[in-house]
Backbone as CSV, one residue per row, in Angstrom:
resi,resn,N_x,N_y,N_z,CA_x,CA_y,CA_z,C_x,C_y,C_z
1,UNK,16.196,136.246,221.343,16.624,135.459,222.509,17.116,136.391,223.613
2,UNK,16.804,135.975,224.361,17.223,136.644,226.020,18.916,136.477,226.251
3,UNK,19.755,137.805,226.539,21.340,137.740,226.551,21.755,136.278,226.872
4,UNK,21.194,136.139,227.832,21.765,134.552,228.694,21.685,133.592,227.924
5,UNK,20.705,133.556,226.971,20.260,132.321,225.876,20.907,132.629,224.764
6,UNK,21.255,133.859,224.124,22.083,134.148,223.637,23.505,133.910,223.743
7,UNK,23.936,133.872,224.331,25.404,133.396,225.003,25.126,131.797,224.823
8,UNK,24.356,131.397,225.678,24.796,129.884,225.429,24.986,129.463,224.275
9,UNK,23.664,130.180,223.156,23.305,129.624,221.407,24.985,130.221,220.782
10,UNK,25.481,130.700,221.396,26.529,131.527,220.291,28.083,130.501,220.936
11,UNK,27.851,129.681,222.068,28.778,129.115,222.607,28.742,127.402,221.739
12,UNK,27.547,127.236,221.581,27.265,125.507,221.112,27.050,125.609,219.816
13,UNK,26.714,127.131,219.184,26.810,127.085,217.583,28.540,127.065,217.032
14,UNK,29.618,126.996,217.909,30.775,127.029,217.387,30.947,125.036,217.719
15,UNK,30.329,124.548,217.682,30.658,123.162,218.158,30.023,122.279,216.490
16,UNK,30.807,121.743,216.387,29.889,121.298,214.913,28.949,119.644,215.148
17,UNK,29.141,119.516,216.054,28.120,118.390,216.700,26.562,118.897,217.062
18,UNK,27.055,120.000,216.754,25.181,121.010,216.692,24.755,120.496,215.795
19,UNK,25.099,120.628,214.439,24.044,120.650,213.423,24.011,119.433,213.197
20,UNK,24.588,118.465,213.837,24.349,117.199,213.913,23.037,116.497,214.408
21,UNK,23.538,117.328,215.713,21.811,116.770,216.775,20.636,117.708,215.956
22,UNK,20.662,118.850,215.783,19.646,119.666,215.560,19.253,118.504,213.741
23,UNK,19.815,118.443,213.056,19.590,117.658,212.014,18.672,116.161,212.650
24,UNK,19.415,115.625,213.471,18.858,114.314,213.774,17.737,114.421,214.988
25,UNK,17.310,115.537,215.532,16.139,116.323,216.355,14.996,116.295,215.592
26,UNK,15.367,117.031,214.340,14.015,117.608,213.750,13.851,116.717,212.891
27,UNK,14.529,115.447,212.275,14.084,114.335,211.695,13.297,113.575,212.107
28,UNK,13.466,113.345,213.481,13.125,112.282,214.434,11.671,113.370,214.445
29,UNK,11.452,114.236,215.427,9.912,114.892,215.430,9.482,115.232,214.414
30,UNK,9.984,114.671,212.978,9.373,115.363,211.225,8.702,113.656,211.460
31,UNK,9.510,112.672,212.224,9.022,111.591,211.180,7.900,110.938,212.065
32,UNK,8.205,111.708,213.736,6.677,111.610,214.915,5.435,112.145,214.366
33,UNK,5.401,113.047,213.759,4.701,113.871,213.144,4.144,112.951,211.771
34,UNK,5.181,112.197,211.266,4.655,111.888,210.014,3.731,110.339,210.336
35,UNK,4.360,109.698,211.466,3.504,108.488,212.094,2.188,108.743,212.371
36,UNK,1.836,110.423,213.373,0.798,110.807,213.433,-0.317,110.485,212.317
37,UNK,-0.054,110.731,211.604,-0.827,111.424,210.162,-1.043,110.246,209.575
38,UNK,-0.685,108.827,210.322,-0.920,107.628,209.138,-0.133,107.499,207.577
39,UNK,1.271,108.083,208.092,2.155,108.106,207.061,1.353,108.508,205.961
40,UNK,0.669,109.383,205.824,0.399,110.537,204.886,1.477,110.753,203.918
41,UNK,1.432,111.267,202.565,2.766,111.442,201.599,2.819,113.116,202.255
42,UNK,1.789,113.287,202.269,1.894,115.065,202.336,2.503,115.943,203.682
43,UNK,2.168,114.833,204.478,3.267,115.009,205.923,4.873,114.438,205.944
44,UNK,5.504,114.289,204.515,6.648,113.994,204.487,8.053,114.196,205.614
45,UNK,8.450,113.769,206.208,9.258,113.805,207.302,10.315,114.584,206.845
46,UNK,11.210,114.343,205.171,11.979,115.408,204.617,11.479,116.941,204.518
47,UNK,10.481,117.068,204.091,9.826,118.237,204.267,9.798,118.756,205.260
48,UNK,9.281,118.167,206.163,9.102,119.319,207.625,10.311,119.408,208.102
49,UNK,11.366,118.276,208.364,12.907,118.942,208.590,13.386,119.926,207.879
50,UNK,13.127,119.890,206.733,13.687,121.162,205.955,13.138,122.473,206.655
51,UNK,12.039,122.499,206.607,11.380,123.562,207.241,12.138,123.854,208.450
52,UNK,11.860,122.731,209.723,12.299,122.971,210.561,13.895,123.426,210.702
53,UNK,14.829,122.996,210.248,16.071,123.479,209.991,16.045,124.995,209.359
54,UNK,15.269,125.078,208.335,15.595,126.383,208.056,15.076,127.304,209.198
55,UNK,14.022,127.221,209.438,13.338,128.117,210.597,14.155,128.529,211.339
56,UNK,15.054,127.363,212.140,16.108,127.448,213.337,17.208,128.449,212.858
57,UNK,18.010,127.870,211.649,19.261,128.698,210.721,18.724,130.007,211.005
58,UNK,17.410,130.463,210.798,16.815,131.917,210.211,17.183,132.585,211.385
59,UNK,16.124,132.119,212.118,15.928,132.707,213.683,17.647,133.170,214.262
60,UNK,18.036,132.141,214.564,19.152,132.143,215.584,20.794,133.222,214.068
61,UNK,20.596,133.293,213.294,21.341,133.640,212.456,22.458,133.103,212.081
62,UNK,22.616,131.781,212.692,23.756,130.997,212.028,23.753,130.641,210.393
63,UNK,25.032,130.748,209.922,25.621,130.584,208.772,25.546,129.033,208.315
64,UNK,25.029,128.989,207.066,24.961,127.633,206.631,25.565,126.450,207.035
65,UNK,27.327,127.342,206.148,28.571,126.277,206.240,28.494,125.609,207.791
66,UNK,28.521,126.984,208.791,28.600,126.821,210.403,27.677,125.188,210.774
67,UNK,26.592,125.237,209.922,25.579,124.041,210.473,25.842,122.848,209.844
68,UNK,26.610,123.242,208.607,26.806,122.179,207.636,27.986,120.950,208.169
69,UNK,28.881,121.814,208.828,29.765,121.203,209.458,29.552,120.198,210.356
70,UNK,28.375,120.393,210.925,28.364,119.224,211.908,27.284,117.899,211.238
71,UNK,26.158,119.036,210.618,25.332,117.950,209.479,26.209,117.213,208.663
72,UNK,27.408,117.351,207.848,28.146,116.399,207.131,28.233,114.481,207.400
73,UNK,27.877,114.699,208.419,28.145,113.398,208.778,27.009,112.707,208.499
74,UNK,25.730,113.114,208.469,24.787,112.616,207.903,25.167,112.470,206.025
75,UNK,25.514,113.226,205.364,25.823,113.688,204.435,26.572,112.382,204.048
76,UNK,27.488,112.274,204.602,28.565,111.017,204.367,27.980,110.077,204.023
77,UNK,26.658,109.484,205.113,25.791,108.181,205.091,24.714,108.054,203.894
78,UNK,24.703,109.138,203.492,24.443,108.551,201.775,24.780,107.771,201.205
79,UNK,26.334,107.873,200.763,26.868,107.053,200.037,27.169,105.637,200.573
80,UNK,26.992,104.815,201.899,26.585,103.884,201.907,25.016,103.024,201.954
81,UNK,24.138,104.650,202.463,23.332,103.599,202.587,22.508,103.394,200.914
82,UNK,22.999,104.351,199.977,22.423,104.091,198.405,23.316,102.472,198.187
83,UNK,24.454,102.094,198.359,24.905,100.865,198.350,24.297,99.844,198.861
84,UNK,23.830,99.506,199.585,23.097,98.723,200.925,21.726,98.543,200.336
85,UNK,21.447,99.420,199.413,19.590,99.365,198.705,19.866,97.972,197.777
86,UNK,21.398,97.574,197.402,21.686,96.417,196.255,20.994,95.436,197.379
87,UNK,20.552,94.908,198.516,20.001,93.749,199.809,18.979,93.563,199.312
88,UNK,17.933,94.406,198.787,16.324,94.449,198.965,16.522,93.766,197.080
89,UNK,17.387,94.528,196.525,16.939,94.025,195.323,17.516,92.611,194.524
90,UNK,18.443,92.243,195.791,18.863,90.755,195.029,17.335,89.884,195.401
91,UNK,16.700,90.297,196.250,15.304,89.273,196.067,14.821,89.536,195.039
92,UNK,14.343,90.339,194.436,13.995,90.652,193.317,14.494,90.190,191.620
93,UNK,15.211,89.781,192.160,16.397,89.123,191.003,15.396,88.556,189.910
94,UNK,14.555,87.370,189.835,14.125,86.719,189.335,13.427,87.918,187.855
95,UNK,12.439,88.756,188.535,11.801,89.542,188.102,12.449,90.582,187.366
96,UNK,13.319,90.992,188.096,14.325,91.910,187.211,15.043,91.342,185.885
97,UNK,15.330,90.080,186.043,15.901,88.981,184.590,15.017,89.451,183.556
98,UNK,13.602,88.640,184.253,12.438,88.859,182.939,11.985,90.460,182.226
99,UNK,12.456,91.636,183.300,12.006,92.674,182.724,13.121,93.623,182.214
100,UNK,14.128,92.908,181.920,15.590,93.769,181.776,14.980,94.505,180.658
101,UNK,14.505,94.135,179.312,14.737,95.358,178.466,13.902,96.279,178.518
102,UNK,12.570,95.997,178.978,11.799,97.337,179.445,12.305,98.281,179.970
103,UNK,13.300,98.104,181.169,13.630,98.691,182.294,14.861,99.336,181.844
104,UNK,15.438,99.017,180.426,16.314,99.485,179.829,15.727,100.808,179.180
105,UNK,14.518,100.423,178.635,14.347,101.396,178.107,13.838,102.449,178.710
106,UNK,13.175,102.242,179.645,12.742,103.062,180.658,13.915,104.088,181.157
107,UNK,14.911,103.466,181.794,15.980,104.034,181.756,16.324,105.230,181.181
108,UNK,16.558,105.145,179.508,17.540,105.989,179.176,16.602,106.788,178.615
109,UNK,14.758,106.519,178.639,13.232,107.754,178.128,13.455,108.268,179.189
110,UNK,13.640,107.889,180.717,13.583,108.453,181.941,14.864,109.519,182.548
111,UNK,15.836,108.965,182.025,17.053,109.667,181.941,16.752,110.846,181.270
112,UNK,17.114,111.219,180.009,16.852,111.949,179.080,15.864,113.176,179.382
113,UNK,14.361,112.515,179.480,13.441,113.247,179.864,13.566,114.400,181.227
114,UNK,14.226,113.768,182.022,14.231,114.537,183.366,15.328,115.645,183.448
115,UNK,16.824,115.516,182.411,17.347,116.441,182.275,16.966,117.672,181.144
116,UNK,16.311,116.609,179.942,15.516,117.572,178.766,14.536,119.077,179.288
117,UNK,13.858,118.156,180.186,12.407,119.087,180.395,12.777,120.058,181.703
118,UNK,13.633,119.710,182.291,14.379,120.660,183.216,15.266,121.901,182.455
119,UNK,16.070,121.476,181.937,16.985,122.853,181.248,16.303,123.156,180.169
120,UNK,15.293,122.810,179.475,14.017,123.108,178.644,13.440,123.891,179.796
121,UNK,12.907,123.779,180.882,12.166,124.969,181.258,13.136,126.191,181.835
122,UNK,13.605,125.974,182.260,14.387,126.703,183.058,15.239,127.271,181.516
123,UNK,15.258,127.418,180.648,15.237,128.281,179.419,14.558,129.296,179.326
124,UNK,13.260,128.539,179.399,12.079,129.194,179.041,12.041,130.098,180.124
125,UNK,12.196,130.426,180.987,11.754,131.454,181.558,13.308,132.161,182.183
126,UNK,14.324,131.959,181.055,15.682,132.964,181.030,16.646,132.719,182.354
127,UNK,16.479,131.333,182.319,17.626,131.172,183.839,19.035,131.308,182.800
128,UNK,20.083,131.703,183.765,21.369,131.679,183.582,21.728,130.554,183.288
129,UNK,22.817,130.485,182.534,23.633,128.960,182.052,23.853,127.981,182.964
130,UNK,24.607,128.793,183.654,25.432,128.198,185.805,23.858,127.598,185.794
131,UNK,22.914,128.022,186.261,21.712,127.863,187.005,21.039,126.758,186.079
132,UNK,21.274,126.496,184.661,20.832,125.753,183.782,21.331,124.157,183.873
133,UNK,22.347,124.217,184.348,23.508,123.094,184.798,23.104,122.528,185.697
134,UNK,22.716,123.386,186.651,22.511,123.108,187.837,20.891,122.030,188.052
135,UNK,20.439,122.448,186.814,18.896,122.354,187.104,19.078,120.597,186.078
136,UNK,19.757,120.167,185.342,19.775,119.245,184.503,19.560,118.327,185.253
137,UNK,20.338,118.098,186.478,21.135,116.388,186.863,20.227,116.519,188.368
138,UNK,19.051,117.568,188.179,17.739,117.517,189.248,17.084,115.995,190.035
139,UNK,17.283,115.089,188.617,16.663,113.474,189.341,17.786,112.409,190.066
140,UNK,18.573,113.210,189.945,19.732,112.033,190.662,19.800,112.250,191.877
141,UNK,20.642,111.257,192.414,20.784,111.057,193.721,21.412,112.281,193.804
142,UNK,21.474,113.182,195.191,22.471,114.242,195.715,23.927,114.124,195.609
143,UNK,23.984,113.352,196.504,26.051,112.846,196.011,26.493,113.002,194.489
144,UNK,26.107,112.324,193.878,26.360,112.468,191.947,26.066,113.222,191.349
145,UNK,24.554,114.051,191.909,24.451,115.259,190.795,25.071,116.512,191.434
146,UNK,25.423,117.085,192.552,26.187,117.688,192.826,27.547,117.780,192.160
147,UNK,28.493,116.282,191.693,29.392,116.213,191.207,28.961,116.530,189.917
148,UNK,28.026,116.218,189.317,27.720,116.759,187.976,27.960,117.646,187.624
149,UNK,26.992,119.023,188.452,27.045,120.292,188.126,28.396,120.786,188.474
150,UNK,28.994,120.247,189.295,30.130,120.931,190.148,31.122,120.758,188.532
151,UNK,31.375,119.500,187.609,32.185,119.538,186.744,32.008,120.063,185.320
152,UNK,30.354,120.549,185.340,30.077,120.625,184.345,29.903,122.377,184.177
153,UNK,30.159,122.970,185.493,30.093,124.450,186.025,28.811,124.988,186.401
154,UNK,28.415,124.239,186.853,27.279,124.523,187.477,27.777,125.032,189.410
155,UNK,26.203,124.959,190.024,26.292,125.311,191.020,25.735,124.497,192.051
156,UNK,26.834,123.333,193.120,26.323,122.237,193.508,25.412,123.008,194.518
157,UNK,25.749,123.608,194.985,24.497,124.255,196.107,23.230,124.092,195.803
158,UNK,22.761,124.807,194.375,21.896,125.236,193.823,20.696,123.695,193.175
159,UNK,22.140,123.080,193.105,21.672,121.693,192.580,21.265,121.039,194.093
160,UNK,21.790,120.780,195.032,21.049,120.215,196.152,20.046,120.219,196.143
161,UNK,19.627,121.568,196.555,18.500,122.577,196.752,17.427,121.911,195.966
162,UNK,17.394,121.621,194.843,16.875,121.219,193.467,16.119,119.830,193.283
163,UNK,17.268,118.922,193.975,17.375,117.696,194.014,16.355,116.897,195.218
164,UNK,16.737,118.126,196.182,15.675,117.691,197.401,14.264,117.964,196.833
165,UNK,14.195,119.301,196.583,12.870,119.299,195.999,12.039,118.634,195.098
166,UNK,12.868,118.443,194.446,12.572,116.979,192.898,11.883,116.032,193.974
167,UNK,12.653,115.502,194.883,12.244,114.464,195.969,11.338,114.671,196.641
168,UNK,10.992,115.393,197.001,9.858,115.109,198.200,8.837,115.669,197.171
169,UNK,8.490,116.793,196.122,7.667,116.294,195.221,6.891,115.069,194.669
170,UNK,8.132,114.391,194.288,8.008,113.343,193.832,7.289,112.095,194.851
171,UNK,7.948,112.259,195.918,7.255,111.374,197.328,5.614,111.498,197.345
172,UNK,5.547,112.712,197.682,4.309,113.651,198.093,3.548,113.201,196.551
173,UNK,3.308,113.549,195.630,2.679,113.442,194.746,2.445,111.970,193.826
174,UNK,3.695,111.001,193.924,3.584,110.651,193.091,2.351,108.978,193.577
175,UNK,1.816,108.950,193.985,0.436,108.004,194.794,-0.694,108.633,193.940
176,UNK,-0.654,109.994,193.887,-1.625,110.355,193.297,-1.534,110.373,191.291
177,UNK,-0.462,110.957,190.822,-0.028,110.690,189.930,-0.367,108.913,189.001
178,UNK,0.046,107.732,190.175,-0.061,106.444,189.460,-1.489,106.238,189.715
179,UNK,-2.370,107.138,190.334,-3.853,106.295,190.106,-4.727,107.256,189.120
180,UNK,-4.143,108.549,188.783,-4.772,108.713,187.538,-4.491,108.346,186.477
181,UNK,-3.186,107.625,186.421,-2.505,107.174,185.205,-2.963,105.560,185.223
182,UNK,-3.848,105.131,186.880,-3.937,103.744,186.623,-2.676,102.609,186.285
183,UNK,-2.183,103.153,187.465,-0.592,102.169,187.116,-0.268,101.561,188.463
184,UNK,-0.386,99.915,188.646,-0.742,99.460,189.580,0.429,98.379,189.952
185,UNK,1.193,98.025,189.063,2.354,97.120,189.132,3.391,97.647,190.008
186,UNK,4.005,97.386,190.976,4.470,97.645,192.459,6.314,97.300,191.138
187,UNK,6.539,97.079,190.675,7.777,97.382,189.789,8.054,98.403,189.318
188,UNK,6.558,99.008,188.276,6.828,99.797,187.229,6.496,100.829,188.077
189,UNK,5.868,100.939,189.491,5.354,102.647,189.983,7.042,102.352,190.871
190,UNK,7.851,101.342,191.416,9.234,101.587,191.738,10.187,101.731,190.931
191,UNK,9.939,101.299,189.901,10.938,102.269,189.006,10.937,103.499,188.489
192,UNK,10.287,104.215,188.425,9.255,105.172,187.798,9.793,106.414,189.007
193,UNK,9.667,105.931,190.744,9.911,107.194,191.191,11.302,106.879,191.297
194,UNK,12.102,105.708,191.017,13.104,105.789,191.318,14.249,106.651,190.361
195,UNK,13.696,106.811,189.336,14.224,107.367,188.427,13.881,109.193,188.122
196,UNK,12.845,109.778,188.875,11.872,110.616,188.641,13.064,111.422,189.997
197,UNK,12.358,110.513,191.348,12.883,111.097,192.705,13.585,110.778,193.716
198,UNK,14.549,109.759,192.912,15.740,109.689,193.502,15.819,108.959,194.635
199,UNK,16.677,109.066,195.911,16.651,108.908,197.676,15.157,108.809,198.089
200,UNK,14.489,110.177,197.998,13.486,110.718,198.854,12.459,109.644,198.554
201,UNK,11.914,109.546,197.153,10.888,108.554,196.435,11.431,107.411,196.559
202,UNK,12.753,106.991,196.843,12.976,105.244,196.988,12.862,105.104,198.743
203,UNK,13.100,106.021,199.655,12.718,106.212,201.007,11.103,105.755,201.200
204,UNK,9.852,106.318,200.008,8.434,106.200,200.119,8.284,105.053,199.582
205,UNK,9.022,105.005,198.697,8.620,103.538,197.923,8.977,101.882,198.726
206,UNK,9.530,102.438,199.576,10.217,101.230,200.295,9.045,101.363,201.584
207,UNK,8.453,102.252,201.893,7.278,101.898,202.938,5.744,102.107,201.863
208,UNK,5.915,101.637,200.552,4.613,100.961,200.223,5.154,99.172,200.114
209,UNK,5.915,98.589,199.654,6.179,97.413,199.762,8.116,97.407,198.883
210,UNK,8.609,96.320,199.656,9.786,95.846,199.427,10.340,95.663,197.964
211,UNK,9.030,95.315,197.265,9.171,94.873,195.805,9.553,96.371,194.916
212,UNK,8.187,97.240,195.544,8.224,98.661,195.107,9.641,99.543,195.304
213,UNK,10.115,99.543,196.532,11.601,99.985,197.147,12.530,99.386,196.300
214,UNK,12.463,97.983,195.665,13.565,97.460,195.586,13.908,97.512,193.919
215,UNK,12.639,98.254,193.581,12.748,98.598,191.781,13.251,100.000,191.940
216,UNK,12.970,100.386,193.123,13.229,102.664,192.608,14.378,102.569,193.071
217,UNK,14.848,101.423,194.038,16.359,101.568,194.038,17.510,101.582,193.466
218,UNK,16.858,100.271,192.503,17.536,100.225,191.067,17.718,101.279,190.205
219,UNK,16.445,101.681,189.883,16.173,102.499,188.735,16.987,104.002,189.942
220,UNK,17.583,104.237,190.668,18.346,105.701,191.583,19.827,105.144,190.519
221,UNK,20.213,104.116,191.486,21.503,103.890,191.085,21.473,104.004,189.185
222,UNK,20.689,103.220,188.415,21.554,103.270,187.359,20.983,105.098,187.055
223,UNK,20.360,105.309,187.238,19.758,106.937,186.840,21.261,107.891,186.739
224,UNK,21.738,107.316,188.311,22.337,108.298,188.493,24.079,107.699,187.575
225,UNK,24.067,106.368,187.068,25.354,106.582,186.554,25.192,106.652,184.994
226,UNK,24.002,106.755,184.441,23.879,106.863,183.284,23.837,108.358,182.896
227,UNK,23.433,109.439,184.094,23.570,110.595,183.745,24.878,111.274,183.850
228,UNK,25.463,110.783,184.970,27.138,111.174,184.922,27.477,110.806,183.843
229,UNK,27.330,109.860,183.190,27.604,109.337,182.072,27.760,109.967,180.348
230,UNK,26.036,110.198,180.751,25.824,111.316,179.350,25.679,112.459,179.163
231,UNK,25.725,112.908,180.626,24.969,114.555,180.431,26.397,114.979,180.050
232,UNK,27.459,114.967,180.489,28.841,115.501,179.622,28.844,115.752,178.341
233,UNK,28.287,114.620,177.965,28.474,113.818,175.952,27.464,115.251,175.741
234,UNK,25.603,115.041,176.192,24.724,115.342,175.038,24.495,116.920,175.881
235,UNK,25.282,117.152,176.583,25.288,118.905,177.546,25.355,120.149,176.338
236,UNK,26.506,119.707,174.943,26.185,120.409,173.909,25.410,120.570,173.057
237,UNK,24.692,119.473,172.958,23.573,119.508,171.882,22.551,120.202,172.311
238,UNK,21.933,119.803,173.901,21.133,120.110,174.635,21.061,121.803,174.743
239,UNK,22.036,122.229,174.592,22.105,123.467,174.809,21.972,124.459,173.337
240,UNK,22.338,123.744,172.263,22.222,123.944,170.699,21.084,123.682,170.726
241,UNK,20.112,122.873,171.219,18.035,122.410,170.993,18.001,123.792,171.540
242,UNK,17.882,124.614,172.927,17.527,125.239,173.463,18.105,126.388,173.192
243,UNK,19.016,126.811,172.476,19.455,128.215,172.150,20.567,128.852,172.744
244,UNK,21.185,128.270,173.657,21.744,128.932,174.681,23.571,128.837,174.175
């Protein structure tokens, strides 16, 4: 940057209402971009903000925390708007009665599985314990699995990081995933990412249909209190299967 532009960037990076706008900038042109494309999975609007945010952080050399400070406030609106997903699914009510024990079981194969095969790999190729923690509570919502790792000694950073990625994976791929598997029920492919990918996949699932949104919403919330739940309890065994 040119001194003069320099000066200004080093005057508005001490303002924490920066990483506010710059957060809600590159969302807004991630998600122009993603309209372009005919809402494409692969033009994900989380994705290219990420990008775009990091790019900016890189370039200009501001410090995480520095950006984080003003991004928080987005951060905050998590935790109501995962509350607010309970609207879409009291229509759903009827359907959810008739499929409670499937969805039970789904649950706690889906639970299980996503922390199993995570600190199962991330074994396998000699991650650290901290980093092993971190990698378990990968399918939950951000807000909760952060608290996870954070109590269980892990590393919530590391787990973010993790969590987003789980997500927009999961967004991005998983369309393709239910038509080789031939899985066509707008319930079972919303529960499925809701439990798999969290926010990001109940964000996609809610622009294929209401019904679809209003199962992965479900299946976020209980995901995420059944793993606070158990990963404490079965964190020793899990770690006795795997050697560690």
């Amino acid at each position: 940057m040119s001194p003069r532009l320099d000066e200004i960037w080093v005057y508005l990076s001490t303002t924490p209402l920066l990483g506010l706008t710059l957060t809600l900038l590159a969302y807004q042109g991630a998600f122009w971009l993603y309209k372009r494309c005919g809402f494409h999975p692969l033009a994900n609007p989380v994705l290219i903000s990420v990008v775009i945010l990091a790019g900016i952080l890189l370039a200009t050399g501001m410090p995480y925390q520095r950006y984080f400070d003003g991004a928080q406030f987005v951060h905050f609106l998590l935790g109501p708007a995962t509350v607010a997903l309970a609207i879409p699914l009291y229509a759903q009510w009827p359907r959810l009665k008739a499929m409670a024990l499937p969805l039970c079981i789904a649950l706690v194969v889906g639970s299980l599985t996503a922390a199993l095969s995570a600190y199962g790999l991330g074994a396998l190729f000699g991650a650290s314990r901290e980093s092993l923690i971190s990698l378990a509570p990968k399918s939950v919502t951000t807000p909760i699995a952060m608290g996870i790792a954070e109590r269980l000694g892990g590393l919530p950073s590391l787990t973010a990081v993790l969590v987003i990625t789980t997500g927009i994976l999961g967004a991005v791929g998983a369309r393709y995933l239910y038509r080789l598997l031939r899985i066509h029920d707008p319930a079972v492919r919303g529960f499925a990412i809701g439990i798999a990918s969290h926010g990001i996949g109940t964000a996609r699932a809610f622009q294929v249909s209401e019904q679809t949104g209003a199962f992965a919403a479900l299946a976020m919330g209980l995901n995420g209190l059944a793993t606070a739940v158990s990963l404490p309890w079965i964190l020793p065994w899990i770690e006795r299967l795997f050697g560690e």
